[in-house]
C-alpha positions in Angstrom: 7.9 242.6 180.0 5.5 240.3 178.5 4.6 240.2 174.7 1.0 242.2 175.2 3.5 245.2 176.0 5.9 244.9 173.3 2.2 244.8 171.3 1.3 248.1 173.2 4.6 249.6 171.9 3.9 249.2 168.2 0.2 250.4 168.7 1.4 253.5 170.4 3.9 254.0 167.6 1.5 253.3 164.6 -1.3 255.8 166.4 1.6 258.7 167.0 3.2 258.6 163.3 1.2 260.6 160.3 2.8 257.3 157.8 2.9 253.7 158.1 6.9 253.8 157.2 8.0 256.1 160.2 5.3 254.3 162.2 7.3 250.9 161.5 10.7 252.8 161.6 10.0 254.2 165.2 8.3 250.5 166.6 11.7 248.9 165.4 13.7 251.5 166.9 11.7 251.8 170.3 11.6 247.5 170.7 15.2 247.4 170.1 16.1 250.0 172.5 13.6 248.2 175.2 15.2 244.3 174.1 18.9 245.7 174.7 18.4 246.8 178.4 18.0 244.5 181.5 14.0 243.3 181.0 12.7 240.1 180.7 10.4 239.1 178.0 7.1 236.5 178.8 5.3 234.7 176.8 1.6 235.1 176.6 -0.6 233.2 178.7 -2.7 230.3 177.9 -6.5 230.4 177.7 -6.8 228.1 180.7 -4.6 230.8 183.0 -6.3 233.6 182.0 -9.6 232.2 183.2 -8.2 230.9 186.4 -7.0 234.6 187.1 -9.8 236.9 185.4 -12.0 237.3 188.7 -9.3 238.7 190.5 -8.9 241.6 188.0 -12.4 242.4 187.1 -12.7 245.3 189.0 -10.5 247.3 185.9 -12.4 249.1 184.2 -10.8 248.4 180.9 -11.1 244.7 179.8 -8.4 244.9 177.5 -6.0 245.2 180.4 -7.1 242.1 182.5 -4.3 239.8 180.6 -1.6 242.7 181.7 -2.8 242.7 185.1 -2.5 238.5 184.8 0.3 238.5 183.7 1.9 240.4 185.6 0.3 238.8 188.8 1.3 235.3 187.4 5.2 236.3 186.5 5.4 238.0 189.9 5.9 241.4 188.5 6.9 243.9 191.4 4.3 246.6 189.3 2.5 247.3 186.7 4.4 251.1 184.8 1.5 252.5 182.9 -0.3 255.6 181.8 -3.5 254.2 182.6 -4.2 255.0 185.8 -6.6 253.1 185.8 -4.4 250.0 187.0 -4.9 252.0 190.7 -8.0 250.0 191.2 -6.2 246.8 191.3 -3.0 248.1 193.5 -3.7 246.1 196.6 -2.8 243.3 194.2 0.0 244.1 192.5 1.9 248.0 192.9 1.2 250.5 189.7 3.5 252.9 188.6 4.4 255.6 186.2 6.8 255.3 183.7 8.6 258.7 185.5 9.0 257.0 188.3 11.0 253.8 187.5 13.5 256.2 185.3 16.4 257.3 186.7 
């Protein structure tokens, strides 16, 4: 899991909550449930990587995804688990999934 997810997860939280307080109190209790399994956690990548790699992933139709889809392509992810179906468009390059199916 890189950081721009663990981002995701407190924007989801704060947008799904009617108050900031159980907004915060769900983010903390959601990233430590996700930091105590068996995931690995990236770092963000530099400015010079993301160019090298922004062509390739163009074709999404939301820009805000391209440093997922990067990242993801440069840490050898085996998919991309989203929502956003979107991520179809750029399955030739790296396998998307729903969340349903990677849970047992």
């Amino acid at each position: 899991m890189c950081f721009y997810a663990l981002h995701e997860i407190l924007v989801i939280a704060f947008q799904n909550t009617p108050t900031f307080e159980l907004g915060s109190k769900y983010t903390k209790e959601a990233l430590l449930k996700i930091l105590k399994t068996e995931i690995h956690v990236l770092p963000l990548l530099d400015r010079e990587e993301r160019i090298i790699h922004a062509q390739r992933f163009s074709g999404l139709r939301d820009s805000s995804d391209i440093p997922h889809a990067i990242s993801a392509f440069v840490y050898n992810a085996e998919a991309i688990v989203a929502y956003d179906d979107h991520f179809k468009d750029i399955s030739d390059v790296i396998p998307y999934m729903k969340p349903e199916e990677i849970i047992d």
